[in-house]
C-alpha positions, 0 to 999 in steps of 0.5 A: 581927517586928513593931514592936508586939511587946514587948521586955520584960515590963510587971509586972517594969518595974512591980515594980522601980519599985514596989520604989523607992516609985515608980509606972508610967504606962501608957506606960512599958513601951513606952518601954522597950521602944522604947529596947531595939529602938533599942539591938538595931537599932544593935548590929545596925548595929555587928556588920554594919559589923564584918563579923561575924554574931553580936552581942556585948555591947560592941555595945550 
């Protein structure tokens, strides 16, 4: 998987913000994207630590 690829989808993010009367830059979308891989990169740490294979919720 590469470190480009997209963990979520832009028009959603841009749909719920537009919801709330707010706007979208650009580069939002993967920022957010950045931050899931960041939280899935740690709560793939937590289960190794925890010697199990399968990632849970309390992981993130």
């Amino acid at each position: 998987m590469s470190d480009k690829e997209s963990f979520i989808i832009g028009s959603k993010v841009k749909a719920m913000l537009k919801a709330k009367g707010l706007m979208c830059s650009g580069e939002l979308p993967d920022a957010v994207s950045a931050k899931v891989r960041e939280m899935l990169e740690a709560a793939c740490e937590r289960t190794t630590a925890n010697k199990r294979s399968t990632v849970r919720p309390h992981d993130l």
